[in-house]
Biopython code that builds the backbone (N, CA, C, O; Angstrom):
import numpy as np
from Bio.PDB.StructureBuilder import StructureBuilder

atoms = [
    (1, "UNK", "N", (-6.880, 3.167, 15.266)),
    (1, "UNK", "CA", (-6.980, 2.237, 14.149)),
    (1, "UNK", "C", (-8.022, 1.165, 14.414)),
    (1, "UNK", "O", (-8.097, 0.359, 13.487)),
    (2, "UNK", "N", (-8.666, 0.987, 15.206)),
    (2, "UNK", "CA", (-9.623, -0.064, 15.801)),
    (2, "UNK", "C", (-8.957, -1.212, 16.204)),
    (2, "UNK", "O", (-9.514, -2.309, 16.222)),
    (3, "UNK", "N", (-7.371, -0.969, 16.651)),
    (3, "UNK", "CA", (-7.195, -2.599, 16.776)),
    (3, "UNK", "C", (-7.394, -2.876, 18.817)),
    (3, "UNK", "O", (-7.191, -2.053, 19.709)),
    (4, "UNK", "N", (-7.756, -4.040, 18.904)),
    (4, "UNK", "CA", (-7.844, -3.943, 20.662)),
    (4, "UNK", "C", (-6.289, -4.129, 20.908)),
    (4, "UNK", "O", (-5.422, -4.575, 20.157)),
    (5, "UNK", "N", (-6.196, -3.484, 22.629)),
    (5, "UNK", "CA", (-4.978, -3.769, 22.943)),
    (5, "UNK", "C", (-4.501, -5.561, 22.510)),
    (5, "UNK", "O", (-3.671, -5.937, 21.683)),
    (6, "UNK", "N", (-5.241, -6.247, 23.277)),
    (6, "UNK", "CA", (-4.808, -7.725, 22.694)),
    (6, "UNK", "C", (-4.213, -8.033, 21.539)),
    (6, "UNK", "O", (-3.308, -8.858, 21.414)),
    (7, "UNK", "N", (-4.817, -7.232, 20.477)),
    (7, "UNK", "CA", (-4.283, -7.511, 19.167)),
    (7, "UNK", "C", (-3.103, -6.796, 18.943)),
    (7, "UNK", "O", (-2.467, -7.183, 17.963)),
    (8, "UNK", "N", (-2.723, -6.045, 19.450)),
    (8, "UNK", "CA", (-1.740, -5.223, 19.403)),
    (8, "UNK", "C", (-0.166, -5.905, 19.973)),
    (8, "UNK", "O", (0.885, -6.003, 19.339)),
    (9, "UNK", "N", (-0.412, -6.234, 21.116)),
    (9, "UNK", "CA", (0.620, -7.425, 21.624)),
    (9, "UNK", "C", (0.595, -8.817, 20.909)),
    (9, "UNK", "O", (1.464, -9.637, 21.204)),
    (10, "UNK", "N", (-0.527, -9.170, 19.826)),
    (10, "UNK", "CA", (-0.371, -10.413, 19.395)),
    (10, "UNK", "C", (0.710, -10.075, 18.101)),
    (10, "UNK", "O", (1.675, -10.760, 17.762)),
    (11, "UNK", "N", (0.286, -8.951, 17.569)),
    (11, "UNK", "CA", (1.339, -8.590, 16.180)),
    (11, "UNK", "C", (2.791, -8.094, 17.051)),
    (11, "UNK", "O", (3.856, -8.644, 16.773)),
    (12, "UNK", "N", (2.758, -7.545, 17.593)),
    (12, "UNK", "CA", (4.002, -6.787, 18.387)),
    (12, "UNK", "C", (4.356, -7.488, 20.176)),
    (12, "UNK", "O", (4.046, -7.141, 21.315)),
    (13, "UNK", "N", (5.105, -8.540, 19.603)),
    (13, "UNK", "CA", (4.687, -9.653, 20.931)),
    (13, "UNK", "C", (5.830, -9.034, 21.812)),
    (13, "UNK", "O", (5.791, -9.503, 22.950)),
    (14, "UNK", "N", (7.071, -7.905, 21.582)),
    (14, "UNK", "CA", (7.715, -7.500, 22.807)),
    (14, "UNK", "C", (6.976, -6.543, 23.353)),
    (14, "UNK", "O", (7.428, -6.033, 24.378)),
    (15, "UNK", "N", (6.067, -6.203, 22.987)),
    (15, "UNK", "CA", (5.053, -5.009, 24.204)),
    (15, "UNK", "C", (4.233, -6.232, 24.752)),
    (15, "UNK", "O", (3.881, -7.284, 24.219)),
    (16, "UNK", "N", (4.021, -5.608, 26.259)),
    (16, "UNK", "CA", (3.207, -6.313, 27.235)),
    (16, "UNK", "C", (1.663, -5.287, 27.612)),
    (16, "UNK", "O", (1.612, -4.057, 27.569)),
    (17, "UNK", "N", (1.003, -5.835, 27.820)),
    (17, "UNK", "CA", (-0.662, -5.235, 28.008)),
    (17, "UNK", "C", (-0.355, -3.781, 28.164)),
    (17, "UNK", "O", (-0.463, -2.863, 27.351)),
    (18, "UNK", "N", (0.173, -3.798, 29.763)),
    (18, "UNK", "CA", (0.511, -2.408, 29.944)),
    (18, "UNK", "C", (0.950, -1.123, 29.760)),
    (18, "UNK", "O", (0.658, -0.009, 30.195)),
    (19, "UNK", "N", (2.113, -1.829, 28.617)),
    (19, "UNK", "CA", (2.828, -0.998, 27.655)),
    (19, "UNK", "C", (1.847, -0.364, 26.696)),
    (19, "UNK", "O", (2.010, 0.802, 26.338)),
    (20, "UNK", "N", (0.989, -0.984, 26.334)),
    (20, "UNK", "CA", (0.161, -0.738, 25.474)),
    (20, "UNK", "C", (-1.020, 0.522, 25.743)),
    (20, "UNK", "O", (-1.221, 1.531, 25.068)),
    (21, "UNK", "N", (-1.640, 0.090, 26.877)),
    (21, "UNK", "CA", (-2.717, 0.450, 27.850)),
    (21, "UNK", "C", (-1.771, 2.074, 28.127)),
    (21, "UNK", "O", (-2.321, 3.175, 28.157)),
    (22, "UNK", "N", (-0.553, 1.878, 28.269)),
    (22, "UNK", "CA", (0.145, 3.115, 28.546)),
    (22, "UNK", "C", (-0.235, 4.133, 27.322)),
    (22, "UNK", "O", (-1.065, 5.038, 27.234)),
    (23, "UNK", "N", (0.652, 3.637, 26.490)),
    (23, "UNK", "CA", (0.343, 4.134, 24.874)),
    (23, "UNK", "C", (-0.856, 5.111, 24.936)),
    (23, "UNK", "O", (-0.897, 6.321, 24.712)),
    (24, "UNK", "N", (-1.824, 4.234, 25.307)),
    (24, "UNK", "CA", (-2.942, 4.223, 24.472)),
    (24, "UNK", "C", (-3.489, 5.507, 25.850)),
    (24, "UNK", "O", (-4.274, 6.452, 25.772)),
    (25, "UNK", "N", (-3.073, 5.245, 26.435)),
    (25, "UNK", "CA", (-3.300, 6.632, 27.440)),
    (25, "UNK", "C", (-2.860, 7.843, 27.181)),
    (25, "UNK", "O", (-3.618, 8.811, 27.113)),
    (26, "UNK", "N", (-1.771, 7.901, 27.034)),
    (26, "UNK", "CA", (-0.732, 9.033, 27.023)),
    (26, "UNK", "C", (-1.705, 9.708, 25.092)),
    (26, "UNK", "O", (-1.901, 10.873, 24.745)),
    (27, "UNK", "N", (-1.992, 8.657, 24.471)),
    (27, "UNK", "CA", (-2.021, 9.396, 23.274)),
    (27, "UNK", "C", (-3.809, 10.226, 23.389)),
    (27, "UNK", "O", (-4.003, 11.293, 22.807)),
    (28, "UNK", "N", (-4.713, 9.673, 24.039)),
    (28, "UNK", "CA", (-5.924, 9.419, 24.249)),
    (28, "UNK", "C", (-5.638, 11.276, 25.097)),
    (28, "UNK", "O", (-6.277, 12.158, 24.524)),
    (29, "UNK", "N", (-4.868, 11.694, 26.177)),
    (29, "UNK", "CA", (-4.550, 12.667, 27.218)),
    (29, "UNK", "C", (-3.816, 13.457, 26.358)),
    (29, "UNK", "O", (-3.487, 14.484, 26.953)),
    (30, "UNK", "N", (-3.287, 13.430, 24.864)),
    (30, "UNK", "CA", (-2.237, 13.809, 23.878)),
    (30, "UNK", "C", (-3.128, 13.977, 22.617)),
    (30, "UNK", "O", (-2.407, 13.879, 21.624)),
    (31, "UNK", "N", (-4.550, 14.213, 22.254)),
    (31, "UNK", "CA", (-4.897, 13.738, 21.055)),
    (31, "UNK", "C", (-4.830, 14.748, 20.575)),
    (31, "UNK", "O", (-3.671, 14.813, 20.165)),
    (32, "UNK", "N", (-5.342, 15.664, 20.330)),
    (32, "UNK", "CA", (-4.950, 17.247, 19.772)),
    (32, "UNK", "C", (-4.099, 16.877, 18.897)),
    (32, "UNK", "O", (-4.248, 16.431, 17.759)),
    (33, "UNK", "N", (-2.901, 17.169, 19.715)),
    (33, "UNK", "CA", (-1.502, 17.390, 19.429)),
    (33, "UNK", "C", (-0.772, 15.912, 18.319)),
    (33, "UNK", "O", (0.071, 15.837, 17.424)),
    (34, "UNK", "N", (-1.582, 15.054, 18.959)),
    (34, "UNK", "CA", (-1.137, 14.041, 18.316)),
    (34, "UNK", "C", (-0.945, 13.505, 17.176)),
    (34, "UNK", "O", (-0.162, 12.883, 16.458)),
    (35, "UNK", "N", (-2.596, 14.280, 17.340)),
    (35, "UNK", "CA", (-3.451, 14.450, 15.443)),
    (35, "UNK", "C", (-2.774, 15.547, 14.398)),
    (35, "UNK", "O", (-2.528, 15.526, 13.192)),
    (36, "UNK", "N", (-2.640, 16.273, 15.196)),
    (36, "UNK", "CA", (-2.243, 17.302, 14.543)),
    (36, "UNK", "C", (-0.577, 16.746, 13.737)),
    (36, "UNK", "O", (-0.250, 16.638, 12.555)),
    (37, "UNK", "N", (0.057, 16.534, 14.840)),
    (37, "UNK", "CA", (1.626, 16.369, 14.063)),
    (37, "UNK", "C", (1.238, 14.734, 12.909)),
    (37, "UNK", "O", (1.797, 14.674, 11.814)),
    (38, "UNK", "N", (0.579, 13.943, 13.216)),
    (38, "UNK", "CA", (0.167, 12.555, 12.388)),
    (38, "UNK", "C", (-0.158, 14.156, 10.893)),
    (38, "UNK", "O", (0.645, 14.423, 10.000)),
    (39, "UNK", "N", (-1.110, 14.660, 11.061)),
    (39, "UNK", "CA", (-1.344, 15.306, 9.639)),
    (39, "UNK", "C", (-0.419, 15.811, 9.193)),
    (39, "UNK", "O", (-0.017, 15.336, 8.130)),
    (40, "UNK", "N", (0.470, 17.199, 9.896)),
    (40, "UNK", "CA", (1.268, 17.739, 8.860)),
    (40, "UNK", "C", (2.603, 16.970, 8.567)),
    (40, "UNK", "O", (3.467, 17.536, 7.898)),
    (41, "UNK", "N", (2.810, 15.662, 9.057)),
    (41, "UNK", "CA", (3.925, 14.531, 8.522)),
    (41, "UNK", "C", (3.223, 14.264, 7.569)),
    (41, "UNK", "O", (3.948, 14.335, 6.576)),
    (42, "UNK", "N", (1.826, 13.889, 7.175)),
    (42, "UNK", "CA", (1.090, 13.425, 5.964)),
    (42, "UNK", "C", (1.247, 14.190, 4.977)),
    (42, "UNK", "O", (1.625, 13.833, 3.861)),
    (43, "UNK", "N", (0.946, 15.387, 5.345)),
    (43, "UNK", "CA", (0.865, 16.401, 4.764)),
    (43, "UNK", "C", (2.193, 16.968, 3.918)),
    (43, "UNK", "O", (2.212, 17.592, 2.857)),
    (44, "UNK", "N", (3.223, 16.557, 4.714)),
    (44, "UNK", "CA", (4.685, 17.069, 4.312)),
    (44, "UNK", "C", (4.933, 15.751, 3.402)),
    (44, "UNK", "O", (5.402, 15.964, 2.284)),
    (45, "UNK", "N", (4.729, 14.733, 3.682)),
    (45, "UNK", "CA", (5.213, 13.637, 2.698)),
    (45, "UNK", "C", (4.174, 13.939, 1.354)),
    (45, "UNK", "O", (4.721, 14.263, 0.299)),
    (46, "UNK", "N", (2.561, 13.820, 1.404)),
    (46, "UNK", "CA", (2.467, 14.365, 0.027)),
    (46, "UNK", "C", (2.795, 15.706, -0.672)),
    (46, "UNK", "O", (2.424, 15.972, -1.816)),
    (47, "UNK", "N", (3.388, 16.374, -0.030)),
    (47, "UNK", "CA", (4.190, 17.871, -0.438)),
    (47, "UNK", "C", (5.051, 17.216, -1.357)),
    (47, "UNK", "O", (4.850, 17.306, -2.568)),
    (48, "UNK", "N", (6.616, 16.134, -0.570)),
    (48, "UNK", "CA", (7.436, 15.772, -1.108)),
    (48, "UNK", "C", (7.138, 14.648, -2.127)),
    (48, "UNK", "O", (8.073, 14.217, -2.802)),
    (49, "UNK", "N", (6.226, 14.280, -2.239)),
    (49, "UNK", "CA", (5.624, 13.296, -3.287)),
    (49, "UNK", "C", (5.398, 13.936, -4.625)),
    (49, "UNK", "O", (5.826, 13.572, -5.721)),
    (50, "UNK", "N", (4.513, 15.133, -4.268)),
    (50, "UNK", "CA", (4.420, 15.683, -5.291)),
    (50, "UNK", "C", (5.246, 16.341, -6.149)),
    (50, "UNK", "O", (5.102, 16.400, -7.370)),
    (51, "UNK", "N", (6.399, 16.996, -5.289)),
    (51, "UNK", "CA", (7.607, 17.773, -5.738)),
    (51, "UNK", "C", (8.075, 16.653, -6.356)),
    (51, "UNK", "O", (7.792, 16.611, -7.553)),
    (52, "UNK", "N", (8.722, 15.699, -5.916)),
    (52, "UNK", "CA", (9.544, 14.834, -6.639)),
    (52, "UNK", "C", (8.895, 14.130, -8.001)),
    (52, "UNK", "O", (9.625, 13.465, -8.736)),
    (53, "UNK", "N", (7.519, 14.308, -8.285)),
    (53, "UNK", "CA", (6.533, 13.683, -9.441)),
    (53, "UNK", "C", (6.905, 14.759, -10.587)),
    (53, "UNK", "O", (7.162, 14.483, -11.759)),
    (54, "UNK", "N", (6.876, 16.250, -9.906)),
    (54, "UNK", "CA", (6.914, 17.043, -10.804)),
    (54, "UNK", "C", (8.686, 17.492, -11.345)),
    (54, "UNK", "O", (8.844, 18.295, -12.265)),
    (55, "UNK", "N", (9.873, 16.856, -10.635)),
    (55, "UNK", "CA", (11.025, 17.105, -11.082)),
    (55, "UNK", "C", (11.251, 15.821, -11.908)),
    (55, "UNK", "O", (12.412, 15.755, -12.311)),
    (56, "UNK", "N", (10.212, 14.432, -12.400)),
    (56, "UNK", "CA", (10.524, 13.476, -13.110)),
    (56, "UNK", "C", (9.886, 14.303, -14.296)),
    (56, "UNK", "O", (9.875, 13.840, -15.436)),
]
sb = StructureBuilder()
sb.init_structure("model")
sb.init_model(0)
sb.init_chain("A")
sb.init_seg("    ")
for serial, (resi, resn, name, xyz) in enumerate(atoms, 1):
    if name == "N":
        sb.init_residue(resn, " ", resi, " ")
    sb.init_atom(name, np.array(xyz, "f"), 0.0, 1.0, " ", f" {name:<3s}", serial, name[0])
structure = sb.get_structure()
């Protein structure tokens, strides 16, 4: 999302640097996969968006 770790602990003040720096590792060593499930949750919610537009 472009935010720096700093900013990240300033909005979410119970994570500490590291916690973050962790995060941001694990997802960075995880991105594939990461990306992938972020889309088909997107993907499944405008599924159910649409279904429910078309049963109004």
């Amino acid at each position: 999302m472009g935010i720096k770790p700093e900013e990240i602990i300033a909005e979410i003040p119970h994570l500490n640097l590291a916690q973050v720096h962790a995060a941001l590792a694990y997802y960075y060593a995880n991105k594939e996969q990461i990306d992938a499930d972020i889309a088909a949750e997107e993907a499944e919610c405008d599924r159910l968006a649409t279904e429910g537009k078309a049963r109004s």
